[in-house]
C-alpha positions as CSV (number, residue, x, y, z in Angstrom):
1,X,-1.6,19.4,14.2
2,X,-0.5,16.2,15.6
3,X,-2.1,16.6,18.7
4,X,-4.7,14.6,18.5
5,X,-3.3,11.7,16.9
6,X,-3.8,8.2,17.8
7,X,-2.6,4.9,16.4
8,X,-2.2,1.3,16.7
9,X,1.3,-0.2,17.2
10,X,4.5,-0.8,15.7
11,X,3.7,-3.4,13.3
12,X,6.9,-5.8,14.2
13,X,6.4,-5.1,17.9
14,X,3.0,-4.5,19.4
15,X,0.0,-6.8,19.3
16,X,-3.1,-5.7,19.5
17,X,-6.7,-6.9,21.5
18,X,-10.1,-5.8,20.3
19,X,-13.6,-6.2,22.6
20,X,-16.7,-6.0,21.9
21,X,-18.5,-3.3,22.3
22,X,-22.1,-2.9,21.4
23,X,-24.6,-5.0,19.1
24,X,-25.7,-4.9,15.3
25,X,-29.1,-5.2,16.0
26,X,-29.7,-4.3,12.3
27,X,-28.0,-7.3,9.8
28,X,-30.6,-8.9,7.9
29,X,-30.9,-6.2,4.8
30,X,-27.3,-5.9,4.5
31,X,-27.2,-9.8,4.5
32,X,-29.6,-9.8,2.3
33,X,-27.9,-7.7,-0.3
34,X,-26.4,-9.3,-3.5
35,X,-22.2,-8.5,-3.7
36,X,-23.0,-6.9,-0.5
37,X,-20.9,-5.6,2.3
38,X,-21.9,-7.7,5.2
39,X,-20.5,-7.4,8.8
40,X,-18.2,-10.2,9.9
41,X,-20.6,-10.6,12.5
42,X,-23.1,-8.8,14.2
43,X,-20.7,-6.9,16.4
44,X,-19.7,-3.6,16.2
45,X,-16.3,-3.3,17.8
46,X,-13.7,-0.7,19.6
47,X,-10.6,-0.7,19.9
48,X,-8.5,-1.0,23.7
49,X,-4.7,-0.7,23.9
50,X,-2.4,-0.4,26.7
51,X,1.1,-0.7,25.5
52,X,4.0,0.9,26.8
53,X,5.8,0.7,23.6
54,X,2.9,2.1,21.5
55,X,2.5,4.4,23.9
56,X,5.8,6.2,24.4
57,X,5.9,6.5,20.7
58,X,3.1,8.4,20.6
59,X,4.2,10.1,23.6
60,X,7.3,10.9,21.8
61,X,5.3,13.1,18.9
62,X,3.0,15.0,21.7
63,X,-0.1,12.7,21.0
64,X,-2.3,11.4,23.6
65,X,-2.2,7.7,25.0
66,X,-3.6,4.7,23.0
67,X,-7.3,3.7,23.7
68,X,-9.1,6.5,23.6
69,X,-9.8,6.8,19.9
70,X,-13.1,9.0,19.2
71,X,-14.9,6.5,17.8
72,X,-16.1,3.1,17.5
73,X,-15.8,1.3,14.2
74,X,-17.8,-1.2,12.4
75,X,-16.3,-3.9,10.3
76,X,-18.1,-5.0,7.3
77,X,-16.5,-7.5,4.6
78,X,-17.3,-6.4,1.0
79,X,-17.6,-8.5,-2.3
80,X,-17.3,-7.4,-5.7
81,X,-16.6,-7.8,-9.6
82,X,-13.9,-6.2,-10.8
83,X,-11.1,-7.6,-13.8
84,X,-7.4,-8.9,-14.0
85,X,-4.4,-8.0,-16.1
86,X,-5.9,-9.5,-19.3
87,X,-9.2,-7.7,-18.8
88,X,-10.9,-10.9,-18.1
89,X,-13.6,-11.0,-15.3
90,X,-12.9,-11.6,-11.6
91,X,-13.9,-11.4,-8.1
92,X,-12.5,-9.7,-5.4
93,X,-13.2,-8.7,-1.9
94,X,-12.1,-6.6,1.0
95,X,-13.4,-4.7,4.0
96,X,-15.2,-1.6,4.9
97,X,-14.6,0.3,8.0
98,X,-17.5,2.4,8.7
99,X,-17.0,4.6,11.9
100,X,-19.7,5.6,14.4
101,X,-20.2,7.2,18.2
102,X,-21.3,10.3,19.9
103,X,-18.1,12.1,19.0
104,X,-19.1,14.5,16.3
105,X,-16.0,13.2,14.2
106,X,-18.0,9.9,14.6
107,X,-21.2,10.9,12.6
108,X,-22.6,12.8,9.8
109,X,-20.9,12.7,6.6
110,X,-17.4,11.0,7.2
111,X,-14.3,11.6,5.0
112,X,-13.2,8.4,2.8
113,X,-9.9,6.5,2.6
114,X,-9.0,4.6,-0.1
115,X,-6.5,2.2,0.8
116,X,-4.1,-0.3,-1.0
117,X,-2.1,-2.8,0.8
118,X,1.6,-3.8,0.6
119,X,3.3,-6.6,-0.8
120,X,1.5,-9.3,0.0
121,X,3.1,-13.5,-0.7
122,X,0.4,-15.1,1.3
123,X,-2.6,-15.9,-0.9
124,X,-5.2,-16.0,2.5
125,X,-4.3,-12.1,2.6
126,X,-7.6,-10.9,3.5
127,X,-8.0,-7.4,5.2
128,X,-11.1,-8.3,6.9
129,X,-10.6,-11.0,9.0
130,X,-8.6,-9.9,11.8
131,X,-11.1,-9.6,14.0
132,X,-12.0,-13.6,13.4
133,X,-8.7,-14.4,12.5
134,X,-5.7,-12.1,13.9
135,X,-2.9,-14.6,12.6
136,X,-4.5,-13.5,8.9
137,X,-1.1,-12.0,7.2
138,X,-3.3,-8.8,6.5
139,X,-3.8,-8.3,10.5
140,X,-0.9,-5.7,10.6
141,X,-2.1,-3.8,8.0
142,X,-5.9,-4.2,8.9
143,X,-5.4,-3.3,12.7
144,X,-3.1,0.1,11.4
145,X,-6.0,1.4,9.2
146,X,-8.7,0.3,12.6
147,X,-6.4,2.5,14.6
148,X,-5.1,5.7,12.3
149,X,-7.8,6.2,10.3
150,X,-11.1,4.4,11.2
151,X,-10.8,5.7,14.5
152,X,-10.3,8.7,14.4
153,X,-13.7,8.9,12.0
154,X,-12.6,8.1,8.2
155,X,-14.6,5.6,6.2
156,X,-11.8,3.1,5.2
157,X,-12.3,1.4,1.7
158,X,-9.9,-1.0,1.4
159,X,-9.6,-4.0,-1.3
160,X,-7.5,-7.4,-0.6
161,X,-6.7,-7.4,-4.7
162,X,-7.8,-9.7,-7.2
163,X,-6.1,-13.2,-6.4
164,X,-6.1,-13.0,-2.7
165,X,-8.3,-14.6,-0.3
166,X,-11.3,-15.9,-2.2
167,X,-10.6,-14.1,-5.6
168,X,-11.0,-16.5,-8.9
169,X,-8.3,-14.9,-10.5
170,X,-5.7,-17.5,-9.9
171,X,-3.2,-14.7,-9.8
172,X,-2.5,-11.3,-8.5
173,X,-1.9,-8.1,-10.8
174,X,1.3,-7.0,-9.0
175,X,2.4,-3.2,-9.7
176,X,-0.6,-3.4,-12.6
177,X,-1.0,0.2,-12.9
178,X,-4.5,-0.2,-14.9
179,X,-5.9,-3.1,-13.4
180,X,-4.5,-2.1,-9.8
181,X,-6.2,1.3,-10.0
182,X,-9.5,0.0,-11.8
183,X,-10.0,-2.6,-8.9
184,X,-9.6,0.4,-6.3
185,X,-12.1,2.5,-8.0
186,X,-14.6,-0.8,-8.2
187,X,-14.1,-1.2,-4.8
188,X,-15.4,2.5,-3.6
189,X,-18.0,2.2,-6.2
190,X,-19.3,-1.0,-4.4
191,X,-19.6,1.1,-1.5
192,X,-21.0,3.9,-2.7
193,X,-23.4,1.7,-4.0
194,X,-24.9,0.1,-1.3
195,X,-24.0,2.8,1.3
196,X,-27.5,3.3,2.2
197,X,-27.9,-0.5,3.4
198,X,-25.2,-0.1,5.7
199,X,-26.1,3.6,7.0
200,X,-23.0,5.1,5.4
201,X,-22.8,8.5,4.8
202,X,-20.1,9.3,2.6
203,X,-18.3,12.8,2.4
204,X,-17.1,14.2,-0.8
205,X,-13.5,13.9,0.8
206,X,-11.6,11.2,-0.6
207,X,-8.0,10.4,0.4
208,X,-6.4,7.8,-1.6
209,X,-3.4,5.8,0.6
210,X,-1.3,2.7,-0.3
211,X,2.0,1.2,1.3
212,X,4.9,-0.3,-0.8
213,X,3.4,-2.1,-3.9
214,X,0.0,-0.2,-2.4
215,X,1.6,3.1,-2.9
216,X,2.3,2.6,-6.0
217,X,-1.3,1.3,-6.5
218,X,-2.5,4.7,-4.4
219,X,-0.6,6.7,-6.8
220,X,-2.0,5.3,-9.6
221,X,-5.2,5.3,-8.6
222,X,-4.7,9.4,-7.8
223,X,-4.2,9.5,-11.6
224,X,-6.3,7.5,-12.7
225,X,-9.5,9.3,-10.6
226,X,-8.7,12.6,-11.7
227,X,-8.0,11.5,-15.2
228,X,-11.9,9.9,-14.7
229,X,-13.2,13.6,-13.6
230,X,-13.4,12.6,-9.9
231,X,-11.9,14.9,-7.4
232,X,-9.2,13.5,-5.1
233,X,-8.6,15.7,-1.6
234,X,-5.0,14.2,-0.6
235,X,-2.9,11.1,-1.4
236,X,-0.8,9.5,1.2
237,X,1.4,7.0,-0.5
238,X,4.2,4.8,2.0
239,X,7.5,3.7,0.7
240,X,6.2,2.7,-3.4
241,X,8.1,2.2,-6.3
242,X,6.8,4.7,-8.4
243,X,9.7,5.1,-10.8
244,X,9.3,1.8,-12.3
245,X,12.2,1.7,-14.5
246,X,15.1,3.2,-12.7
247,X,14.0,1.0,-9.8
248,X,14.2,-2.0,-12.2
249,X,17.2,-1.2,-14.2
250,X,18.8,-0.8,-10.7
251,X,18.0,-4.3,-10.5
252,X,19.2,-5.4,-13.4
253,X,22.3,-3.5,-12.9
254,X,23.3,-5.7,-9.5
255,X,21.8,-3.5,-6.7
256,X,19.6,-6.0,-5.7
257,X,16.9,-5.4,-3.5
258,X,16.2,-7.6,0.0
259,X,13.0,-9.8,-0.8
260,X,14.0,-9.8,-4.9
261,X,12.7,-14.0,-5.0
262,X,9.6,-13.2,-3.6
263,X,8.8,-9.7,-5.3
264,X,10.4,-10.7,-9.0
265,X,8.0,-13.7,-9.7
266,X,4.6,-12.0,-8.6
267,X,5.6,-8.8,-11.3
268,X,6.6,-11.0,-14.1
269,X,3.2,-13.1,-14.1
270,X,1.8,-10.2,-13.8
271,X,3.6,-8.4,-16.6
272,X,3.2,-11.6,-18.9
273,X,-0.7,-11.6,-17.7
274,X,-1.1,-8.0,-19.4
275,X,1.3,-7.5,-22.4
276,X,2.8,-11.1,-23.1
277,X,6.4,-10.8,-22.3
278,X,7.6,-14.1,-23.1
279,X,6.3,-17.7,-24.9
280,X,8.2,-19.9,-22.5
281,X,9.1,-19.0,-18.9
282,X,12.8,-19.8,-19.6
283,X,13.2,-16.8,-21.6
284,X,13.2,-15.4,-17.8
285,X,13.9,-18.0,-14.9
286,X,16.8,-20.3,-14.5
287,X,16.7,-23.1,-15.6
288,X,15.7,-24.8,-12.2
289,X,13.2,-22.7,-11.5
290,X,11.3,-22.1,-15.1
291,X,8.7,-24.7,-14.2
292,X,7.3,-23.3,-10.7
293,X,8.1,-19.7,-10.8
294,X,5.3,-17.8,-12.5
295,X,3.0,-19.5,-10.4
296,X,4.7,-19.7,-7.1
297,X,3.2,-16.8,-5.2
298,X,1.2,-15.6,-4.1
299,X,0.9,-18.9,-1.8
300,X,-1.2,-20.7,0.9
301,X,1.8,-20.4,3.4
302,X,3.6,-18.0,1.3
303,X,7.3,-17.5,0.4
304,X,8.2,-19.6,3.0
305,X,6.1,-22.5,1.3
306,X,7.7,-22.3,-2.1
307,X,10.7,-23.7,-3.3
308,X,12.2,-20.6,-4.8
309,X,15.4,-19.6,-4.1
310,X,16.2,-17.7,-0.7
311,X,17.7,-14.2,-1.8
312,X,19.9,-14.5,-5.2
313,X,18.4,-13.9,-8.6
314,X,21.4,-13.3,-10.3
315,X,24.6,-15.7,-11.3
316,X,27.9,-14.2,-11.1
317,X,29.2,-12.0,-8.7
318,X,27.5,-7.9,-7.6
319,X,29.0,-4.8,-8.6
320,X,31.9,-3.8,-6.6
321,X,30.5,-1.1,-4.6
322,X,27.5,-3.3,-3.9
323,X,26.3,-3.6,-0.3
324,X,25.9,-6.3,1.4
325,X,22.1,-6.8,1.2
326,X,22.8,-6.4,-2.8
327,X,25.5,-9.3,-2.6
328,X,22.8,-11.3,-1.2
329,X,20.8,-11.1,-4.5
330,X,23.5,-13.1,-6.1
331,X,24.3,-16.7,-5.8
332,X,24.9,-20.3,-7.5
333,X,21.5,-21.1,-6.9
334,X,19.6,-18.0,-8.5
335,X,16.4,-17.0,-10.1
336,X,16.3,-15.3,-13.3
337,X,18.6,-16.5,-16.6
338,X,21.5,-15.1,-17.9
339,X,19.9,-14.7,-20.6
340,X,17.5,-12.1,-19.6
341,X,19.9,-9.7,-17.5
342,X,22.1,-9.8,-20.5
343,X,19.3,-8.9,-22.5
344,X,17.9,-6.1,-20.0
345,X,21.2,-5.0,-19.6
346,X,22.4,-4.5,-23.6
347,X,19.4,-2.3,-23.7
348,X,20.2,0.0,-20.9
349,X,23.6,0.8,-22.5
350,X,21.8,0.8,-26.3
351,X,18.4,2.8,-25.3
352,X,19.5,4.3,-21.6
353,X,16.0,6.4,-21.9
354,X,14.1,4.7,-24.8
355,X,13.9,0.6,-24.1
356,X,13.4,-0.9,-27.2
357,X,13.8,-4.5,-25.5
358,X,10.2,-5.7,-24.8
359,X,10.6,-6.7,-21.0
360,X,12.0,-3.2,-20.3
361,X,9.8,-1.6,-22.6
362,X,6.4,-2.6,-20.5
363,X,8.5,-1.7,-17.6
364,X,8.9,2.0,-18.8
365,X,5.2,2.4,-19.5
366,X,4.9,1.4,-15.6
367,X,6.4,3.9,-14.3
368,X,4.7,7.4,-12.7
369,X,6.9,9.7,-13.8
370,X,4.0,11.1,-16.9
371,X,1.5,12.8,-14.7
372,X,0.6,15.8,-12.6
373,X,-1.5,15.5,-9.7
374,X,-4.3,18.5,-9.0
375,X,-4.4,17.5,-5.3
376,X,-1.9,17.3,-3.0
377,X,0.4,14.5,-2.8
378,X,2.6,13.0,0.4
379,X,5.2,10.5,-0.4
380,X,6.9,9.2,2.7
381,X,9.4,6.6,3.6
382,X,12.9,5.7,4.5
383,X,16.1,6.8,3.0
384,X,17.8,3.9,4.1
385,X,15.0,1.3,2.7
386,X,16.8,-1.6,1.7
387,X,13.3,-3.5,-0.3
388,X,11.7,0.0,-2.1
389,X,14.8,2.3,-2.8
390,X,13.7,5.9,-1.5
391,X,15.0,6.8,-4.6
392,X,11.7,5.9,-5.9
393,X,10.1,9.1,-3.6
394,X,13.1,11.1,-4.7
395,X,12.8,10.5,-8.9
396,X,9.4,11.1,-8.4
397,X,10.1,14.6,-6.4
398,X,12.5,15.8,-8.7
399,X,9.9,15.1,-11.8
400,X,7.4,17.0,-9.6
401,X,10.0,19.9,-8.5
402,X,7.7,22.7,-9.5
403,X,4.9,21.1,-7.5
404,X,7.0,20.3,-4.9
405,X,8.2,23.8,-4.6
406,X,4.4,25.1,-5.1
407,X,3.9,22.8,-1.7
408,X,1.6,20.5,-3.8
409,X,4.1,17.5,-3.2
410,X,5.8,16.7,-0.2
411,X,8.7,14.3,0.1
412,X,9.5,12.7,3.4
413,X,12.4,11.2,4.4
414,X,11.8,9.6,7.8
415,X,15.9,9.6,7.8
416,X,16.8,13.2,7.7
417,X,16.7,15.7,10.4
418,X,13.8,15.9,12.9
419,X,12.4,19.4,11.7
420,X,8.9,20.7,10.8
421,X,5.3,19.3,11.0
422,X,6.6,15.9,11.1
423,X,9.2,16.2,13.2
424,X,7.8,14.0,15.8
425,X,7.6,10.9,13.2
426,X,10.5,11.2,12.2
427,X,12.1,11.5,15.8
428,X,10.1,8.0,16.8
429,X,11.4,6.7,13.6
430,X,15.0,7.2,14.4
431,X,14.8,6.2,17.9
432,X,13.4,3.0,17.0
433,X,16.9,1.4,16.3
434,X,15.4,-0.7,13.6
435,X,17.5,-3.5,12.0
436,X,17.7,-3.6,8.0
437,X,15.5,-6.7,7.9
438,X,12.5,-5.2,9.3
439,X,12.9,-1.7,7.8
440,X,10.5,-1.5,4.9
441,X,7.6,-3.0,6.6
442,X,8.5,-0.7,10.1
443,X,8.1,2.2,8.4
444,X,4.0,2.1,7.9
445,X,3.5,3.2,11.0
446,X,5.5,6.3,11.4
447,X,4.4,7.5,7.9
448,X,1.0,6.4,8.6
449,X,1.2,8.9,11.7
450,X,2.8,11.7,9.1
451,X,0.0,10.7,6.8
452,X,-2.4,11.3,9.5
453,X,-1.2,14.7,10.7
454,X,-0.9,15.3,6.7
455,X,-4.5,14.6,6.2
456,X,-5.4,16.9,8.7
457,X,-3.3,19.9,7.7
458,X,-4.9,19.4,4.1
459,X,-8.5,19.3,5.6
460,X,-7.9,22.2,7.9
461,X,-6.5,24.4,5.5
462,X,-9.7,23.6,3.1
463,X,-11.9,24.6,6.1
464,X,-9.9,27.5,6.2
465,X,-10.5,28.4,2.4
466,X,-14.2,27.7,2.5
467,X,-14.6,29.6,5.5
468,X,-12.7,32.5,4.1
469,X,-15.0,32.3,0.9
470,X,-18.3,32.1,2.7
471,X,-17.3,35.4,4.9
472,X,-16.6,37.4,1.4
């Protein structure tokens, strides 16, 4: 199953070149289009990669070297309406990776991905600039999707979000589950739409995929198209925080996460945005920080370019069996009030499973854990995550027992023992030595190769079915 897989780089470790390969001799009616999906430029390019590092991963999991992906890919940036939290009207744009070649898995009607990004705290995020621009903060991401996916012959959909690069929403819906998965479905429909102009010929297969706050968008989204009558073939979804409220009330409760400064401010605007949690932003922040938090990030420069605090959001001192990267979240010079974690807190001990506090309340009707999937479902990431608890993937698996006993949901722990179909990821993964700093956002691309071979299991056994039906 994994044979033939093929992807970019670790994201922390490898950098990538790209060449020119051919010319778009065929622009002007794409250009032409209104809200269309134009190419960067009027190249069409493939991808070249001689690493070592790459490459011994890869090597590692039976695949075949980097740089001879099956096809070449073309890189068009789309632009489109969609809405933020309130409902009000906004633009948002992204980029469309349309493969093409002579390999057969280059041509004729290519299977979709749908793809939401991670956490992003640079405002500039835009996915499809990395050819132009590879110090864009969405090159990682945009280079991984080229490589595992694009590639390899899936149409990749995939939207920067609505107050990112040149949005007019002058913020960003973080962990919005309506607005997150109404933007992804406005995105494919904006290809679908003009699919024709740019040659596109679109499968009925349609993977949905997301890593960290994008999982949790992909997940959503999974819902929220079969819930709309639209039939999903697989989700992949990397490291998320699906169960909203016991990842928040972990929070609350001192087991702070690594990143809480950065990630805290973008989900209470956002929160406020939708359901109007509070009338002054002291009800939340600290005092020092009331007047620039809610619309710190996301930021030209990012985190580093704001002047929140560096890791505590809490006063006091953490719980006594609190880690050290949870002792970090707590500090003299913190975030969030008192006032609100006493708050938060009074209602976990008063309403454990019913939050009557409002704060809490929206958080609860966040999280995933109220739907069932009709297609199959991959959750993977790291027990040892120390920004998106794994717990998250583990709530969600236990909610979803049945299914994941039926084989509908899988639940992969890059952490436990090498055994199985993705054995081989999860080998690379543990020999990679990787520190806690750079955990969560090293993960993408040994789930994105278990999302790969996943994706391929799911489409081969579907060929399978249909060819077992036909023959009856």
């Amino acid at each position: 199953m994994l044979q033939q897989i093929k992807m970019l780089s670790l994201l922390s470790c490898v950098a990538f070149t790209l060449q020119a390969c051919h010319e778009d001799d065929d622009v002007s009616d794409i250009a032409a289009a209104p809200k269309q999906l134009a190419n960067v430029n009027a190249t069409v390019y493939g991808i070249i990669r001689q690493n070592p590092d790459a490459n011994t991963l890869f090597a590692n999991t039976g695949a075949t070297n980097i740089g001879d992906e099956p096809c070449d890919v073309k890189i068009h940036r789309m632009a489109y309406d969609t809405v933020g939290s309130a409902g009000e009207a906004a633009t948002s744009s992204g980029v469309f990776m349309l493969p093409h070649g002579d390999d057969p898995r280059c041509s004729g009607a290519l299977p979709v991905v749908l793809h939401a990004h991670g956490t992003a705290d640079e405002k500039n995020y835009d996915l499809s600039q990395f050819i132009g621009d590879p110090t864009n903060a969405a090159a990682n991401e945009a280079g991984l999707l080229l490589a595992t996916y694009a590639a390899q012959g899936y149409a990749v959909i995939a939207p920067n979000f609505a107050g990112y690069a040149d949005s007019s929403l002058s913020y960003h819906p973080y962990i919005d589950r309506k607005q997150q998965s109404a933007e992804m479905m406005h995105a494919l429909d904006h290809v679908r739409e003009h699919a024709d102009i740019l040659g596109a010929n679109l499968s009925s297969e349609l993977f949905v995929s997301g890593v960290s706050a994008g999982a949790y968008a992909s997940m959503a989204t999974h819902q929220a198209l079969e819930a709309s009558g639209e039939k999903v073939t697989a989700s992949v979804n990397i490291s998320g925080p699906y169960a909203m409220l016991d990842y928040i009330d972990t929070i609350a409760a001192g087991y702070v996460n690594l990143y809480a400064p950065a990630l805290i401010p973008l989900y209470w605007t956002s929160l406020d945005k939708g359901a109007d949690i509070y009338d002054d932003p002291r009800e939340l922040y600290a005092e020092a920080y009331a007047g620039i938090a809610e619309t710190a990030l996301p930021a030209i420069g990012g985190f580093a370019s704001t002047a929140l605090p560096p890791s505590a959001i809490w006063s006091g001192a953490p719980p006594a069996d609190a880690n050290p990267v949870n002792a970090l979240g707590f500090g003299g010079d913190h975030l969030l009030s008192d006032a609100l974690r006493a708050n938060y807190l009074a209602d976990i001990q008063a309403n454990p499973t019913n939050p009557v506090y409002k704060i809490r309340a929206e958080v609860q009707k966040a999280d995933l854990r109220n739907w069932q999937p009709k297609a199959p479902v991959l959750m993977c990431g790291a027990g040892t995550d120390p920004v998106v608890f794994h717990r998250n993937s583990d709530l969600m698996a236990e909610y979803w027992a049945d299914l994941v006993t039926a084989g509908l949901v899988t639940n992969l722990d890059l952490t436990d023992t090498p055994v199985g179909p993705f054995a081989g990821a999860m080998a690379a993964f543990q020999g990679a030595g990787l520190g806690i700093p750079e955990l969560h956002g090293s993960v993408s691309p040994y789930c994105a190769l278990a999302g790969l071979g996943y994706i391929s299991l799911i489409r081969a056994q579907q060929d399978s079915e249909q060819l077992e039906v036909s023959t009856n």
